[in-house]
N, CA, C and O atoms as CSV, one atom per row, in Angstrom:
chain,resi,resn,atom,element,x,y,z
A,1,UNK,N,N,31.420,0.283,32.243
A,1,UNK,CA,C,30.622,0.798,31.149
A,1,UNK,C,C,30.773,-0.076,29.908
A,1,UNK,O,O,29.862,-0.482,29.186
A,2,UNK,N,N,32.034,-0.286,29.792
A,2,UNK,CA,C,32.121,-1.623,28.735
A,2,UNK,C,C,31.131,-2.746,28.959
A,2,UNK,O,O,31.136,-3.463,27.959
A,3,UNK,N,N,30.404,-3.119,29.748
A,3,UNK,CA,C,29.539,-4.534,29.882
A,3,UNK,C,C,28.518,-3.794,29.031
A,3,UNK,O,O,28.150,-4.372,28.008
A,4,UNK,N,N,28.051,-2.699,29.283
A,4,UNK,CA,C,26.445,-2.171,29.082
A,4,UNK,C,C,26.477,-1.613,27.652
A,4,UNK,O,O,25.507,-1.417,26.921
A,5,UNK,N,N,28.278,-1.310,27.292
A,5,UNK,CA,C,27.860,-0.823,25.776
A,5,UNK,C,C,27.999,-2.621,25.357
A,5,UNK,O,O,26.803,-2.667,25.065
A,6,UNK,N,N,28.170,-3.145,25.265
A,6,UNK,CA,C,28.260,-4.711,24.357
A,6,UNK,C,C,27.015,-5.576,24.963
A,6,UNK,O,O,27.087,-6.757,24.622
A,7,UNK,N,N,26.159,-5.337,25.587
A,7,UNK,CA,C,24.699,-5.533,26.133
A,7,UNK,C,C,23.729,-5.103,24.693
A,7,UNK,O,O,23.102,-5.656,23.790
A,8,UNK,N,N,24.083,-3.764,25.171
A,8,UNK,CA,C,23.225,-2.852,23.755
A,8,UNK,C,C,23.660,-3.282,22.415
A,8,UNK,O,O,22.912,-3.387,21.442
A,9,UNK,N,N,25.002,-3.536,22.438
A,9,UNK,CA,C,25.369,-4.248,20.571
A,9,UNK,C,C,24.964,-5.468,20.382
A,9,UNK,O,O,24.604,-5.860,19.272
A,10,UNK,N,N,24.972,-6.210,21.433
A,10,UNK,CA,C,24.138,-7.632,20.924
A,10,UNK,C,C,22.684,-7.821,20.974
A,10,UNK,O,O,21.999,-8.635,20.355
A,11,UNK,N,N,22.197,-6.570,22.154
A,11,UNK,CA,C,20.580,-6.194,21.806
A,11,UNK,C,C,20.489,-6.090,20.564
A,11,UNK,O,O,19.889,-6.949,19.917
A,12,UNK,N,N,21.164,-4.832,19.880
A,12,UNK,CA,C,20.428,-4.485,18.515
A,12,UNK,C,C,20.842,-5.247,17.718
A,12,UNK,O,O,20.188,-5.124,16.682
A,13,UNK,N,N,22.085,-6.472,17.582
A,13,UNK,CA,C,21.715,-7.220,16.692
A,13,UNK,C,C,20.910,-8.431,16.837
A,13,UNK,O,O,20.538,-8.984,15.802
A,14,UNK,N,N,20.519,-9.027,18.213
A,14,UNK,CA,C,19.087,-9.379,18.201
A,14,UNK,C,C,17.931,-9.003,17.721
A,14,UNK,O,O,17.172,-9.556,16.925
A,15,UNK,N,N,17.868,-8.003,18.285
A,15,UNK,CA,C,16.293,-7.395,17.523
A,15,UNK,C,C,16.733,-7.209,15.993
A,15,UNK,O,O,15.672,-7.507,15.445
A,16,UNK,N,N,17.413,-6.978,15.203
A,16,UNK,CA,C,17.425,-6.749,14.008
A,16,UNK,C,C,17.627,-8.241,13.186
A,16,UNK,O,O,17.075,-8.512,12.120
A,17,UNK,N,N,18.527,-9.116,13.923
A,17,UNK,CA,C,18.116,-10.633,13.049
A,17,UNK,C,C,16.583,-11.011,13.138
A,17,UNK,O,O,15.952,-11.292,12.119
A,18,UNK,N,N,15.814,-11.007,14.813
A,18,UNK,CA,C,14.948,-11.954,15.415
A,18,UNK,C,C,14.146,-10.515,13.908
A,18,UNK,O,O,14.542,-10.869,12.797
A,19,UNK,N,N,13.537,-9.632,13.855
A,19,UNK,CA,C,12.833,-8.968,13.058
A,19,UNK,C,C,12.725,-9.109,11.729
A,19,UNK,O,O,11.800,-8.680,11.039
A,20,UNK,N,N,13.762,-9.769,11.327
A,20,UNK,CA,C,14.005,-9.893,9.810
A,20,UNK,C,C,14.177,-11.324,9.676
A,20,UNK,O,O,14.918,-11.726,8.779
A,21,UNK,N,N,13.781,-11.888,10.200
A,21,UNK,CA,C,13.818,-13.423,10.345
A,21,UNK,C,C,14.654,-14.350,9.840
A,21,UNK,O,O,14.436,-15.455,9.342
A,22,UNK,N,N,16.242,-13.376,10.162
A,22,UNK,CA,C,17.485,-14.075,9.809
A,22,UNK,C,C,17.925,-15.391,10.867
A,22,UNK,O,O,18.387,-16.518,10.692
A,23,UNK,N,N,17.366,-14.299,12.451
A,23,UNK,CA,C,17.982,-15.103,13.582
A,23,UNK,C,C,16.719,-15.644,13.730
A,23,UNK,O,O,15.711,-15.225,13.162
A,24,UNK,N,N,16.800,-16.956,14.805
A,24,UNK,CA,C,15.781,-17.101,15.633
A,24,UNK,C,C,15.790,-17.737,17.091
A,24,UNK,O,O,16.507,-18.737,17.110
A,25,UNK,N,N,15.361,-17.527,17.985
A,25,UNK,CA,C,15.463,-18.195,19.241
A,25,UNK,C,C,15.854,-19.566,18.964
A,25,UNK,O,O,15.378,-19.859,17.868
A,26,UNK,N,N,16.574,-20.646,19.509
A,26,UNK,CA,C,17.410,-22.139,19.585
A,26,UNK,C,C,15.945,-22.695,20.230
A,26,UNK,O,O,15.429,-22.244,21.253
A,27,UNK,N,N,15.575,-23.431,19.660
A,27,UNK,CA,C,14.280,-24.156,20.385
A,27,UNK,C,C,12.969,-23.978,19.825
A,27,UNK,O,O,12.017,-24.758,19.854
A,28,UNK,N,N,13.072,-22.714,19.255
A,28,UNK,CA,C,11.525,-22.013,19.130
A,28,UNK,C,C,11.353,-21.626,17.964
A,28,UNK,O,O,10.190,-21.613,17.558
A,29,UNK,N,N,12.362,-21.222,17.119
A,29,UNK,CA,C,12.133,-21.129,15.826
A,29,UNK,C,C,11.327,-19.448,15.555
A,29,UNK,O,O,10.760,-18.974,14.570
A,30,UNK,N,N,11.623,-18.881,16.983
A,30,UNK,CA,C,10.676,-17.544,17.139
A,30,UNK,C,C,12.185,-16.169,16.988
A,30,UNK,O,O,13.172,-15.999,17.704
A,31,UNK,N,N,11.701,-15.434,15.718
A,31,UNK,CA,C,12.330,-14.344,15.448
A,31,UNK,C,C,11.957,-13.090,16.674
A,31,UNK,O,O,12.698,-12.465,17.432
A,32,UNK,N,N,10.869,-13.070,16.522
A,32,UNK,CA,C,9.785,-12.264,17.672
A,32,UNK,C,C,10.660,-12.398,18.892
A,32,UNK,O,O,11.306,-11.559,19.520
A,33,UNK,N,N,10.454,-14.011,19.083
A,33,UNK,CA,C,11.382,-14.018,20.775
A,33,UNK,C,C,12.413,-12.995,21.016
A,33,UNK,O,O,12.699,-12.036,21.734
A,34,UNK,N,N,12.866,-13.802,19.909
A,34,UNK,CA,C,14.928,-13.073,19.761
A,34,UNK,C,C,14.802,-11.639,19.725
A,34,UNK,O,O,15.615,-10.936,20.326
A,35,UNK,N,N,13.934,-11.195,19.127
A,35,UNK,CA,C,13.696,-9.490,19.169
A,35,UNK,C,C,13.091,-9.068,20.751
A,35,UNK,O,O,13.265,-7.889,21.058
A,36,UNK,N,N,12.567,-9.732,21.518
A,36,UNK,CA,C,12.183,-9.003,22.812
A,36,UNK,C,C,13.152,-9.919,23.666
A,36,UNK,O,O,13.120,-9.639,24.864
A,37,UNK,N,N,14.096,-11.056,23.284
A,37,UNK,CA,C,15.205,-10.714,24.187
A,37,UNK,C,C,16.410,-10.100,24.090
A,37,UNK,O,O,17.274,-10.425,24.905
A,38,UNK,N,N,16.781,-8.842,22.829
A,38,UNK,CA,C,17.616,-8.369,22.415
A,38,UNK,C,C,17.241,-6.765,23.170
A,38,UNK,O,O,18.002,-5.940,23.675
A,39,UNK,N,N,15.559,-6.758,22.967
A,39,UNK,CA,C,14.764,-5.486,23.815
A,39,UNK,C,C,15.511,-5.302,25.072
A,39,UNK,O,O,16.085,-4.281,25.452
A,40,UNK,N,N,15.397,-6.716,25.802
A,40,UNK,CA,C,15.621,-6.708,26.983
A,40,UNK,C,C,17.074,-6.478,27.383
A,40,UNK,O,O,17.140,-5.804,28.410
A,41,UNK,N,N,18.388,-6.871,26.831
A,41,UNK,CA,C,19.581,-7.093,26.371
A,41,UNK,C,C,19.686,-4.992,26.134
A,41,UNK,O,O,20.438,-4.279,26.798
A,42,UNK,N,N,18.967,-4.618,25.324
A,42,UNK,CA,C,19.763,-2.943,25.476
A,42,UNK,C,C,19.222,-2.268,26.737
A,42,UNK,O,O,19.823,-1.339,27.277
A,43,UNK,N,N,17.870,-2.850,27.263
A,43,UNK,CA,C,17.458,-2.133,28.507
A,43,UNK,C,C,18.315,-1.877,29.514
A,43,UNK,O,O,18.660,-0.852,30.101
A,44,UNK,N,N,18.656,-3.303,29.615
A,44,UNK,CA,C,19.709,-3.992,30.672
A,44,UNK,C,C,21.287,-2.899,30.666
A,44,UNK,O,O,21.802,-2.033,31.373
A,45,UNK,N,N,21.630,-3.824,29.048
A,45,UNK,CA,C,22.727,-2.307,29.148
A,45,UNK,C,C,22.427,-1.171,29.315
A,45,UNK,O,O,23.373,-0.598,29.856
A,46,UNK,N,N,21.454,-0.395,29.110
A,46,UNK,CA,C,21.747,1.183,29.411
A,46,UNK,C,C,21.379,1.010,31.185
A,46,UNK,O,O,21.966,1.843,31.875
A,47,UNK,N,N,20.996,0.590,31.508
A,47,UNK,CA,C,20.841,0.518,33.053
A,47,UNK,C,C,22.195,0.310,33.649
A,47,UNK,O,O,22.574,0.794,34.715
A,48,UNK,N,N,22.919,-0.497,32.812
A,48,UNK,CA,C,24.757,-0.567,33.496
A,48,UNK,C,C,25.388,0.584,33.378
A,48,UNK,O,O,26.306,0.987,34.092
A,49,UNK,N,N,24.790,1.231,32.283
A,49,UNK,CA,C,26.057,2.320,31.902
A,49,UNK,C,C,24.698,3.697,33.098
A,49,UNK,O,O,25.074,4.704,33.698
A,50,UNK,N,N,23.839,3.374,33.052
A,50,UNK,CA,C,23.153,4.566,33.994
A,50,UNK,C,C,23.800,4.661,35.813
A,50,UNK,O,O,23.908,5.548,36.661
A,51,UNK,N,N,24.125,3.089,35.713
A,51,UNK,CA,C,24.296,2.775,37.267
A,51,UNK,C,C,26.159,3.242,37.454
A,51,UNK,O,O,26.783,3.689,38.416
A,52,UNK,N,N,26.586,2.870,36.016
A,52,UNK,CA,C,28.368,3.216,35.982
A,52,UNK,C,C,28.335,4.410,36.591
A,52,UNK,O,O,28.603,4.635,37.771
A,53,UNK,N,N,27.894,5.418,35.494
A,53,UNK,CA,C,27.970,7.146,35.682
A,53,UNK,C,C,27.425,7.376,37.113
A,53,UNK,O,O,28.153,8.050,37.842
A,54,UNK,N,N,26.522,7.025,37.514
A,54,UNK,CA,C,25.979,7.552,39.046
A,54,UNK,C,C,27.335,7.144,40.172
A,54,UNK,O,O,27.627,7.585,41.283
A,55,UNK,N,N,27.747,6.457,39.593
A,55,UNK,CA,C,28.473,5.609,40.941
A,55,UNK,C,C,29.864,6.721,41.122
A,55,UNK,O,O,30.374,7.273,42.097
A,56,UNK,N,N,30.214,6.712,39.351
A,56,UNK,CA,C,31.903,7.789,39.847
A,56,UNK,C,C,31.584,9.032,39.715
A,56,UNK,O,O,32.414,9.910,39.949
């Protein structure tokens, strides 16, 4: 469950740099990016911590 909560903390501080156009994707110069791969980054984690709980 620890992987999926620190998934979700670096999601939301993706999406909250890439949105405020502190951060930005390495290459691309795209805040936007960084915000739908931070999207993707809490999805991911809550799917670890959904798959943790089912399992024990």
């Amino acid at each position: 469950m620890g992987r999926g909560i620190g998934n979700i903390i670096i999601g939301l501080i993706f999406v909250g740099g890439g949105l405020t156009g502190n951060l930005v994707f390495i290459g691309t110069e795209s805040g936007g990016l960084l915000a739908a791969v931070g999207a993707g980054l809490v999805v991911w984690g809550i799917v670890q911590i959904v798959r943790s709980r089912s399992q024990s």
